[in-house]
TIGU-828114 format. One record per residue (C-alpha): residue in three letters; x, y, z. Coordinates in steps of 0.2 Angstrom, whole numbers, padded with zeros to 4 digits, always signed. Example, Ala and Ser with C-alpha at 12.3 -4.5 7.8 and 13.67 -1.06 7.14 Angstrom:
2
ALA+0062-0022+0039;SER+0068-0005+0036;
***
This chain:
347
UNK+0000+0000+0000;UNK+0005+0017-0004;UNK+0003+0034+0008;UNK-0014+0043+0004;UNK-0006+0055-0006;UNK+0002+0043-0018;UNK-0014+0032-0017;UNK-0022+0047-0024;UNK-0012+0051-0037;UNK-0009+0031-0044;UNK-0026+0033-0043;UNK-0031+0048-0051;UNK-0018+0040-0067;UNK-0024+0025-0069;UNK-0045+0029-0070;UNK-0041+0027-0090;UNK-0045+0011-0094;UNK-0032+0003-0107;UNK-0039-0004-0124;UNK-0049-0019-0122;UNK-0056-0030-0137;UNK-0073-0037-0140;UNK-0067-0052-0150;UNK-0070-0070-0141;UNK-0054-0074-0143;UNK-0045-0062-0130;UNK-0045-0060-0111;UNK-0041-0045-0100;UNK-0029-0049-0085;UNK-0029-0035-0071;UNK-0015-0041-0058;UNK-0002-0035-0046;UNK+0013-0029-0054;UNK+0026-0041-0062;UNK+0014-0056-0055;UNK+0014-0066-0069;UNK+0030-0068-0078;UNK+0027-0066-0097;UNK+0032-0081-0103;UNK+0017-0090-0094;UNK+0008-0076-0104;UNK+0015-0083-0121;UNK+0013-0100-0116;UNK-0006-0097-0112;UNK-0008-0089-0129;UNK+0001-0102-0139;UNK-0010-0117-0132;UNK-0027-0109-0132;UNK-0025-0096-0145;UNK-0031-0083-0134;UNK-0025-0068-0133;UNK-0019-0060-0114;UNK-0022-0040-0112;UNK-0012-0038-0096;UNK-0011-0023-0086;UNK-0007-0021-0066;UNK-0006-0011-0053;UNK+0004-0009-0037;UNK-0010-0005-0025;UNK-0028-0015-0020;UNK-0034+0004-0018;UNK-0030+0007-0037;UNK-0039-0007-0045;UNK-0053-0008-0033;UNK-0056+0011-0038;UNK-0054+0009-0058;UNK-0067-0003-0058;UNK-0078+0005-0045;UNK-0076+0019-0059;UNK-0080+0014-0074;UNK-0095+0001-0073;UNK-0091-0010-0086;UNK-0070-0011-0084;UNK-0070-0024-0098;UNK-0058-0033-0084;UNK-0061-0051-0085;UNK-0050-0058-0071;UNK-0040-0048-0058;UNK-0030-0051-0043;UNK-0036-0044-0024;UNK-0027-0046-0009;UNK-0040-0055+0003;UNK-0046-0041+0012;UNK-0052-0033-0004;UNK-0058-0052-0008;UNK-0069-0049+0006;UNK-0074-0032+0001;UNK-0080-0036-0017;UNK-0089-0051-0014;UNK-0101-0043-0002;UNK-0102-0027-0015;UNK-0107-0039-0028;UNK-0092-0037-0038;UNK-0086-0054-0039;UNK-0092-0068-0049;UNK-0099-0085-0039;UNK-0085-0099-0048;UNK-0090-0113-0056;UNK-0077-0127-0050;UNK-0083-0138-0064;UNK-0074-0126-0073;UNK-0059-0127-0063;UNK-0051-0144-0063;UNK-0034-0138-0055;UNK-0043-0132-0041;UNK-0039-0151-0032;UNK-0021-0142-0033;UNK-0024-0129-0020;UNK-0018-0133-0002;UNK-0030-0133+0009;UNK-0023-0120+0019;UNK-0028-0105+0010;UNK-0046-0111+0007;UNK-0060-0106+0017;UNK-0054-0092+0025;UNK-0065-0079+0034;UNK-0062-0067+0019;UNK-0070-0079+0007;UNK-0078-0093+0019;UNK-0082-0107+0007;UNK-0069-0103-0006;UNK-0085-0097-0018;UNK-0078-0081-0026;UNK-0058-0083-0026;UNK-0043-0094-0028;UNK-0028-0089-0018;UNK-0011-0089-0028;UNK+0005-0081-0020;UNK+0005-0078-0001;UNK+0016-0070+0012;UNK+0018-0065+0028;UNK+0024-0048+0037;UNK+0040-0051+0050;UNK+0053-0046+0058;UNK+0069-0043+0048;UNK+0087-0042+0056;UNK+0105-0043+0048;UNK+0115-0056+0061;UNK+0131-0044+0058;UNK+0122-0030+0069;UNK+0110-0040+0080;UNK+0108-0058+0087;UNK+0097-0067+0080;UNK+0091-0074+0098;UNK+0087-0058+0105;UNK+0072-0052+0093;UNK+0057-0066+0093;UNK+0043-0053+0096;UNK+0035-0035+0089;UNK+0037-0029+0107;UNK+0056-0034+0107;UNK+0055-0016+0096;UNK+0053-0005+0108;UNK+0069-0006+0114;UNK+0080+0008+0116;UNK+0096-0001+0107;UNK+0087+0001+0091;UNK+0087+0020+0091;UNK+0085+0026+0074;UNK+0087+0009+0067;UNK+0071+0001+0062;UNK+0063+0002+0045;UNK+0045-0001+0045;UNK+0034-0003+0029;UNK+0025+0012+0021;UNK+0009+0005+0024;UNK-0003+0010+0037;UNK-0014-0007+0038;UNK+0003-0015+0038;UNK+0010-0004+0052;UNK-0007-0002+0065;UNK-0008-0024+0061;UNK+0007-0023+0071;UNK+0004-0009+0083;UNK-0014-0020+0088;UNK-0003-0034+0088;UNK+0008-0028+0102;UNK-0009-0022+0112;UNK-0016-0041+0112;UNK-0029-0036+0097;UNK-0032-0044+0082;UNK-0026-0036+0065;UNK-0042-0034+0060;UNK-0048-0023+0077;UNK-0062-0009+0070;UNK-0063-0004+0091;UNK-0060+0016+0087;UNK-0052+0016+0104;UNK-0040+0000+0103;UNK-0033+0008+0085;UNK-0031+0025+0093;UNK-0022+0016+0107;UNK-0013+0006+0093;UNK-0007+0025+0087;UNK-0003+0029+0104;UNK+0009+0014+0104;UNK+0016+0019+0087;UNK+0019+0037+0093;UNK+0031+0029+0106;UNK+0039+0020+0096;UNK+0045+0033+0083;UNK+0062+0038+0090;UNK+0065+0021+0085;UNK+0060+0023+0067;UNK+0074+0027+0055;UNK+0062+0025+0039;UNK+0046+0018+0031;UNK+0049+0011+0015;UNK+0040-0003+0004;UNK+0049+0000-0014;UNK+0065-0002-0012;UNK+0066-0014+0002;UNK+0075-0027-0007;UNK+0088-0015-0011;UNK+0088-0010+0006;UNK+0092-0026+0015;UNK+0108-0032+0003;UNK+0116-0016+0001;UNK+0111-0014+0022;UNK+0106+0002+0020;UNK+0093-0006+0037;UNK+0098-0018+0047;UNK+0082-0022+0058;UNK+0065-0021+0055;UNK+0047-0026+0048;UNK+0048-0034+0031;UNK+0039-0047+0019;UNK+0047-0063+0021;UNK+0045-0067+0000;UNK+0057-0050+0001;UNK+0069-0056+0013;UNK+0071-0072+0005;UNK+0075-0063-0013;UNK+0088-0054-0003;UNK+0096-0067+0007;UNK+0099-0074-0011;UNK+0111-0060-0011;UNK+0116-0055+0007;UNK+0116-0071+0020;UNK+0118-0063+0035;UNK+0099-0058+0033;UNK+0087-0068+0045;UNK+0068-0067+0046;UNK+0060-0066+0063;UNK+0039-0074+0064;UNK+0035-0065+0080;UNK+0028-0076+0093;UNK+0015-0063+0098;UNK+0008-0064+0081;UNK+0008-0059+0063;UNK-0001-0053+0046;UNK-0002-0066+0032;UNK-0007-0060+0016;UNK-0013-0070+0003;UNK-0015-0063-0017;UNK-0032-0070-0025;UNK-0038-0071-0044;UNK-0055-0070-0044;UNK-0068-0066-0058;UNK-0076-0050-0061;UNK-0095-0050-0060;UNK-0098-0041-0077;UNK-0082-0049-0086;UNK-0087-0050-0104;UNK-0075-0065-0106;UNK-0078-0078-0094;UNK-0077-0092-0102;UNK-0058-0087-0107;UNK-0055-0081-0090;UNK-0059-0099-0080;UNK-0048-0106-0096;UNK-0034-0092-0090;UNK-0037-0098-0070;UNK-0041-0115-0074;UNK-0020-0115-0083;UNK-0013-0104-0068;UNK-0019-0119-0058;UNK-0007-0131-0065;UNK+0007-0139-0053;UNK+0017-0133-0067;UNK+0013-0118-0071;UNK+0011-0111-0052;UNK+0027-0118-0049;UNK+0038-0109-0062;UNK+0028-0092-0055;UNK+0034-0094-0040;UNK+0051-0100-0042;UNK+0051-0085-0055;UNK+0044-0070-0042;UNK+0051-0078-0026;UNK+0038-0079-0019;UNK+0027-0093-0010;UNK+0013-0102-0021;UNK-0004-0107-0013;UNK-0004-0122-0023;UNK+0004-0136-0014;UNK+0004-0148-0030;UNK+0018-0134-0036;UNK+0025-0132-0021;UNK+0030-0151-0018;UNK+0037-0152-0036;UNK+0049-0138-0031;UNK+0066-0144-0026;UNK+0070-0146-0006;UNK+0081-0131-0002;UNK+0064-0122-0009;UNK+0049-0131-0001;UNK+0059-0131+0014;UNK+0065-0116+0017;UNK+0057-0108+0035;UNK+0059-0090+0027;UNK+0045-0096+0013;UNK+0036-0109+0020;UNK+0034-0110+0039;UNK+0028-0124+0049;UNK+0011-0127+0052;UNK+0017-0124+0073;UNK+0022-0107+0065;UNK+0005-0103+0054;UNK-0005-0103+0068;UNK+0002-0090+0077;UNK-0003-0079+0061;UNK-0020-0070+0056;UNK-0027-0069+0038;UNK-0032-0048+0031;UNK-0051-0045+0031;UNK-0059-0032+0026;UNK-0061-0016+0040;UNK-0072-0006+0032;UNK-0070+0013+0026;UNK-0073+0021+0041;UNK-0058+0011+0050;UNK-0048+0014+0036;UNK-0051+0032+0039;UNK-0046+0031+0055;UNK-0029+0022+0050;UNK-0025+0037+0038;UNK-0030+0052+0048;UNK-0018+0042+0061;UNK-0005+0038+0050;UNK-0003+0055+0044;UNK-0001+0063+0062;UNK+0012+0048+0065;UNK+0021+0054+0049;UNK+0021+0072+0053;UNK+0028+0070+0073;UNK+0007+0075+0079;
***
């Protein structure tokens, strides 16, 4: 997620919709940004003859306000996180799927389905998952001495930690530290979340969800909150990174495809979901973005130093110490800005 400002501006760029085609023989792809690597594009193309429009976007708060601008979008499958999952399906935006139409979806581990945001698995499929940690580079800090949020508010990390620039992100962690749940609406336990936040600032050295990558190799931070698909891809080329799951909780995030309501090419779209469903094909996305799959078919083809890897996939003692995104509704999200602004500014 961006700030409000930059959400306003992504916004405010991307309310023209690119050029769709009527023909049968095409499907429009709306999906995070560099999700789906191009050569499972061509290969879609090649075996089905159907052409793959693809456009994306790096914020659920820029496609979910595209298409609630333009009634008909002409977007045929896209890809919410699942508390905009959540969110579309009770607004009536998502189709109901067909899983005669889905043969792959045996693929899906079991997991990720029937979660609270989409409770019987009707409207979504989940795809790439993640979950927000604790970051630290061992040549700085000891490993043994950070296995909780709380650990943070320590004074030895003066000016040291870097925190994602994203406020559901950021008060997750905040409600965390209080004993709430992430997704906490109480307009009293999120001001007391800000409260805790405002304490911790001296602490805070940067926000930053660009460049993180870039930020842990080069060490530029050295202690932190982080993705865990991030900190893998920069372990790759920095080993002394180590990702904490905080014992007193965590986000998990989960990236869905679903179908649009109103997509004028549905039957291409659950050809398109139906392919990206493929042990196959979900594997080589995910060895390709570095991030965890949701289909556990790919994942046990992947090779050992992959499937087991902690800093991607956790053990089920581990999961359970996480909580799934729902949707908060506007009024908490409102809440969150006009906080996270006052946090920003020093208020």
């Amino acid at each position: 997620m961006k700030t409000l400002i930059q959400r306003f501006l992504a916004i405010a760029t991307s309310l023209c919709a690119p050029v769709l085609f009527a023909a049968n023989d095409v499907i429009n792809v709306y999906t995070w940004s560099q999700e789906i690597p191009s050569f499972v594009i061509q290969q879609f193309e090649k075996e089905t003859g159907i052409k793959v429009n693809y456009s994306s976007f790096d914020s659920n708060e820029v496609m979910y306000n595209k298409l609630r601008a333009t009634k008909n979008a002409g977007y045929d499958l896209v890809e919410p996180s699942s508390y905009y999952v959540d969110r579309m399906r009770h607004q009536g935006m998502l189709e109901k799927l067909d899983r005669t139409k889905l043969n792959n979806f045996k693929n899906l581990d079991p997991v990720f389905l029937n979660q609270e945001y989409d409770p019987q698995s009707e409207f979504s499929v989940p795809f790439i998952w993640g979950i927000t940690g604790i970051f630290l580079n061992k040549d700085y800090f000891a490993a043994s001495g950070i296995d909780s949020w709380n650990n943070l508010v320590d004074k030895k990390y003066l000016n040291q930690l870097m925190f994602l620039d994203d406020s559901r992100e950021v008060f997750s962690m905040a409600l965390i530290m209080l004993g709430y749940s992430i997704n906490d609406t109480n307009p009293e336990h999120i001001r007391q979340a800000y409260k805790k936040l405002k304490s911790l600032m001296p602490n805070v050295k940067l926000f930053n969800s660009d460049a993180i990558i870039s930020f842990l190799i080069d060490e530029d931070a050295t202690v932190g909150m982080a993705w865990n698909g991030d900190l893998f891809k920069a372990k790759l080329e920095n080993s002394k990174l180590h990702f904490v799951y905080p014992k007193d909780g965590f986000e998990i995030w989960v990236d869905n495809f679903a179908i649009l309501k109103n997509a004028p090419h549905k039957e291409n779209a659950y050809k398109f979901l139906d392919f990206l469903m493929r042990a196959e094909i979900a594997k080589a996305v995910s060895m390709n973005i570095n991030y965890a799959t949701a289909n556990l078919a790919a994942k046990n083809m992947m090779p050992a130093e992959i499937r087991n890897n902690p800093a991607l996939y956790p053990s089920a003692d581990v999961l359970r110490h996480g909580e799934f995104e729902k949707d908060i509704g506007d009024q908490t999200y409102m809440l969150f800005e006009k906080y996270w602004e006052q946090l920003k500014i020093g208020g």
